[in-house]
N, C-alpha and C positions, 0 to 999 in steps of 0.2 A: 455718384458714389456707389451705386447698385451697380453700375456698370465696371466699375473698379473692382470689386468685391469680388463680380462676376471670372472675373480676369483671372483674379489671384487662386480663385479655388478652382479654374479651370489650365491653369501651368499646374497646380501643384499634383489634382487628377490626373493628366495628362506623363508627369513624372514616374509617379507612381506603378502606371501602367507599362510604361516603358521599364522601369527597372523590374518589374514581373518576366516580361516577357524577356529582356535580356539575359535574365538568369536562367527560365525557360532552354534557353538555348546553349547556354555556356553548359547547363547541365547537360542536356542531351549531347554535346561533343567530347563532355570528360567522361561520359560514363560509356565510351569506345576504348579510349586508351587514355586515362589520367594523366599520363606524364608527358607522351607527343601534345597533352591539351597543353597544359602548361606554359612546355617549349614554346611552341608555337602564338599562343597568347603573348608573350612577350614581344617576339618576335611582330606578328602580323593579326595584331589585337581586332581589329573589323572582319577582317578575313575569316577568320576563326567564328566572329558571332553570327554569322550570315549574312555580313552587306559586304558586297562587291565592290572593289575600285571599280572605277567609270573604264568602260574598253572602247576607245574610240571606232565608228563604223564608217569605211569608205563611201560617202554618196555620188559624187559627180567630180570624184577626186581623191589624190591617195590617202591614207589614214594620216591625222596629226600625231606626231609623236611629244609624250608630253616631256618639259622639261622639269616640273616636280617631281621629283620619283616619293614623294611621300601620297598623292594622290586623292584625291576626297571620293567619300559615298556615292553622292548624288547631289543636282542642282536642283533649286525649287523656286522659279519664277512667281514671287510673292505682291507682287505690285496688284490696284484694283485692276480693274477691268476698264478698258480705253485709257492704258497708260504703254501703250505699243508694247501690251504682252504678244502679238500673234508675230510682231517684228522679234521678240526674243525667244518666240520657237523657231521660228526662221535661225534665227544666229544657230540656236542648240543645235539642230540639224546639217548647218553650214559646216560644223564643226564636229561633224561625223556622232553626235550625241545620238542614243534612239530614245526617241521621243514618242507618247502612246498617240493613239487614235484621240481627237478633241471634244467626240462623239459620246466615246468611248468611256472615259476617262470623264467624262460630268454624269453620261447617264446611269455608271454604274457608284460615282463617289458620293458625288454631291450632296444630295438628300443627306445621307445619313451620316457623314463627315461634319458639315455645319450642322446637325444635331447631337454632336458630341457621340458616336461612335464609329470606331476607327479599325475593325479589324480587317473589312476590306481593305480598308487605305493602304493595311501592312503588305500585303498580301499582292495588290497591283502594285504598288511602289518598287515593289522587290524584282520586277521584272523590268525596269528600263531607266533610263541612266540621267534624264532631264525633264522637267514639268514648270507647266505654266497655268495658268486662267483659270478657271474654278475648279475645285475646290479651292485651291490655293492662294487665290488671291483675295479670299474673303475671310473674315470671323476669324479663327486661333488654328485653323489648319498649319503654321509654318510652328505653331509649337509643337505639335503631336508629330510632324516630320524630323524638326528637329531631337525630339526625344527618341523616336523609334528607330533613325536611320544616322549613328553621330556620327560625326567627320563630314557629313554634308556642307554646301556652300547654299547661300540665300542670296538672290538678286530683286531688291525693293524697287521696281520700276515708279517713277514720278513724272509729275507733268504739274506745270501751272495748273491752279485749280479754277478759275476761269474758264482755259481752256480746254480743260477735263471734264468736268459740267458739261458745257456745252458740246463736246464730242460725245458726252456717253446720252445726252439729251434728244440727240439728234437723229445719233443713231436708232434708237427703240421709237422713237416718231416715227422713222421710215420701216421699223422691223416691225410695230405691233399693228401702224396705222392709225395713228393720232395727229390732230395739226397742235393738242395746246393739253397740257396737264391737267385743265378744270374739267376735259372729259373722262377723268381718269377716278374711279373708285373697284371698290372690291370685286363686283360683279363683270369687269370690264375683262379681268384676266380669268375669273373662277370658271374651271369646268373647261377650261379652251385649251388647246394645244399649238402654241404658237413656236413648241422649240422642245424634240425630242419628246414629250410626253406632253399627255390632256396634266393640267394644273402644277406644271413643273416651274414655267414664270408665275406662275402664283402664287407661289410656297415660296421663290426668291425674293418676289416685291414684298411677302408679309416681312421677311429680315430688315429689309430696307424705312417699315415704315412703324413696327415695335419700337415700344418706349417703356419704362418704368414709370410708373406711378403706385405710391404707397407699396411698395413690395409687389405691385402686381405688375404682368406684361400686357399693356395696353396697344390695340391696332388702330392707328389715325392715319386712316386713306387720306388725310388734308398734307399731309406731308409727302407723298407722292411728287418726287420730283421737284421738291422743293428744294430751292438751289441752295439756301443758307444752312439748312438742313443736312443736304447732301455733303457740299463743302466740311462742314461740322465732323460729320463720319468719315468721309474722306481723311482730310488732317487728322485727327484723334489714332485712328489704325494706323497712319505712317508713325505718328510721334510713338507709338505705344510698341511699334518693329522697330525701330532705331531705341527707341529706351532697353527694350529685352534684350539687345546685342552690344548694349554700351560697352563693356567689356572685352569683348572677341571681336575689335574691325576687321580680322582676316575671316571672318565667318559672315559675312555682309555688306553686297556693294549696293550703294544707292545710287540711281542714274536715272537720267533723264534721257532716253533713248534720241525723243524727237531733236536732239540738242547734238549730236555725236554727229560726227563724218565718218568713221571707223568704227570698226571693234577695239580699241584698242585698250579699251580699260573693262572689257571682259574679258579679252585673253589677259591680261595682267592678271586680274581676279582670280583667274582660274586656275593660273602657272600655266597660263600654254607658250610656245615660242614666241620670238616681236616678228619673226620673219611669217605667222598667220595669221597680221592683222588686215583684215578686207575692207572696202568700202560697207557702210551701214546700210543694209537693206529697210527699207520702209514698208510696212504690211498696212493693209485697210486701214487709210489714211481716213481721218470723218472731222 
């Protein structure tokens, strides 16, 4: 219920802010020439507020030419983590997208993005054309993009939840150096630098293991890796991204990457040609 509550007052925040700052900007380009604003607003309504159609970049190959010509903002690779996001920055890049640094692009968002602010987020988003893994794949980040950057497209990556558990289980077994969850409490991750900064997986496991109790945000390290738990969170975020997009299916593909032999239902999604669909690449398989 808290967690609902939570939701509804963090779309309608997130709103808000966005239609701030969208007039922020419509103001500053009408008060050059009022009436070229105008024009042009009708005409090439994103362009004018300050988001770029996507310009595809040559990598190991010629540029795709798109067959949309209406064109979208930006892609925002929203699926969790070990749901073959690192395989859908591979696609974004395949496919001439510029995609940031993954470094980069958590050590400067993240923290303060899943803490509900977001002026970095505007600010690095505005400079590259596709994004995946955190921040994005966690918490209400895919609203605050969706508000701040419209005509974007969102890709909900999914996986068996079975064997999503177990891949994202196994992985941080082998990354933190655990064999079994029961040696896992607060002090295990505090003060350590296991990943870009000292208590940076620290500050992510507390998300993971907050609960509501009486209006309060309660920390229970027994939930650490708890699989029914996890799963819980898991499903709830998927159903809660497919609920917010029920309306706009062309603003939302759900896919199951590990399940695909091609690209062929991202280029669909995207409006790119049938003639640049590729074999699916697979990234850090676990």
């Amino acid at each position: 219920m808290a967690q609902a509550a939570f939701g509804k007052w963090a779309c309608c925040a997130l709103w808000e802010y966005g239609r701030n700052r969208m007039e922020e900007k419509a103001n500053h380009v009408a008060g050059k020439n009022p009436k070229t604003f105008l024009e042009n607003l009708i005409k090439f309504p994103l362009n004018k507020l300050g988001y770029d159609i996507v310009r595809f970049r040559s990598e190991n190959f010629d540029p795709i030419k798109r067959q949309n010509t209406d064109g979208f903002s930006k892609v925002f690779g929203i699926g969790f983590n070990k749901t073959a996001t690192t395989t859908l920055g591979l696609i974004f890049k395949m496919y001439g997208l510029n995609v940031p640094d993954q470094a980069e692009q958590e050590g400067l968002l993240t923290q303060n993005v899943l803490n509900g602010e977001y002026k970095d987020l505007e600010g690095f988003v505005e400079k590259y054309d596709a994004f995946q893994d955190l921040p994005f794949s966690q918490g209400y980040a895919f609203i605050a993009c969706d508000v701040l950057f419209p005509g974007s497209k969102f890709i909900l990556t999914i996986r068996d939840e079975e064997a999503w558990f177990n891949s994202l289980y196994n992985f941080h077994k082998k990354s933190y150096g655990f064999a079994d969850r029961s040696e896992i409490d607060a002090e295990f991750f505090r003060h350590k630098n296991f990943y870009l900064s000292k208590n940076y997986v620290f500050e992510n496991k507390k998300r993971f293991i907050t609960t509501v109790i009486d209006q309060e945000c309660v920390e229970d390290w027994g939930l650490i890796y708890d699989k029914q738990h996890y799963q819980e969170m898991y499903r709830r975020r998927n159903e809660e991204i497919i609920t917010y997009f029920k309306n706009r299916p062309d603003d939302l593909l759900v896919i199951d990457l590990t399940k695909e032999s091609t690209t062929e239902k991202v280029v669909e999604f995207l409006g790119l040609g049938a003639e640049t669909i590729m074999d699916m690449p697979h990234e850090n398989k676990t």
